[in-house]
N, C-alpha and C positions, 0 to 999 in steps of 0.2 A: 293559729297564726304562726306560732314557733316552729311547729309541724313541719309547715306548707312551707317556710325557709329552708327549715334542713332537706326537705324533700330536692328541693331547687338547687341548693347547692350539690348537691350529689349526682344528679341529672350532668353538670355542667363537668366535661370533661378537664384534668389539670393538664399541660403538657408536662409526658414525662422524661426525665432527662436522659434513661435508656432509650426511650425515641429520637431525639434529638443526638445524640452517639451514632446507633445506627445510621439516622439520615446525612452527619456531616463524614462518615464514613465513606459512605457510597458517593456523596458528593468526591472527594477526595481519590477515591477509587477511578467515579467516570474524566476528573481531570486529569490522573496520573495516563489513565488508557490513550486518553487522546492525545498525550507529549509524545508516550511514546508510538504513538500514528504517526503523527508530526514527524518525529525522528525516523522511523522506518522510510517516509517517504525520502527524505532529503535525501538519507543513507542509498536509496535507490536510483535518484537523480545526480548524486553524486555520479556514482560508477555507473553511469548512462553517458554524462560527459567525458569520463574516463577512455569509454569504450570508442566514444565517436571520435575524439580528438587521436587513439592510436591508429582507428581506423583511415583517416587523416592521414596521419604521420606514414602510415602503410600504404594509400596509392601514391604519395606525393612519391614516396623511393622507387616503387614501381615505375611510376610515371619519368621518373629517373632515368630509370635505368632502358627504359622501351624508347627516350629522346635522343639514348645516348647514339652517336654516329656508331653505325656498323665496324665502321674500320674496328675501332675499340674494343668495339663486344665479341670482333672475329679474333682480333689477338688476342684478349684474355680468355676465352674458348680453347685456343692452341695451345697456350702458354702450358693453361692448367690441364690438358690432354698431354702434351709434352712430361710436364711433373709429375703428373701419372705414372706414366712410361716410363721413366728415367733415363731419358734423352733428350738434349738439348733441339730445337729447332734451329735448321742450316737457313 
């Protein structure tokens, strides 16, 4: 009968605390990956709004400068062909 006890008890595995290390390691591991998943993506989405809103700010001067009346955009053409040249326009 004492046998069949110690038999039983040995059968039954203990958990051991090198396992439970390992396993809270990996755990700690697979949560650190995914912060910084997390973080990669914002980091990406950041300078995605970054890029749209220069893009932005780039037609709106465009769109500027193509509304502007001709008169304008012919005299500063001359002006700075004149400045070039180093003479005045009559």
């Amino acid at each position: 009968m004492l046998l069949k006890r110690k038999m039983m008890m040995r059968i039954i595995p203990r958990p051991r605390p090198i396992l439970i290390k390992t396993i809270t390691h990996l755990v700690i591991l697979i949560v650190l990956t995914i912060l910084l998943m997390v973080l990669m993506i914002l980091i990406a989405l950041m300078a995605l709004t970054i890029l749209i809103v220069l893009m932005l700010v780039l037609m709106t001067l465009l769109m500027m400068l193509i509304m502007m009346p001709p008169v304008h955009l012919e005299a500063l053409t001359v002006n700075l062909i004149a400045q070039i040249h180093h003479h005045p326009v009559q």
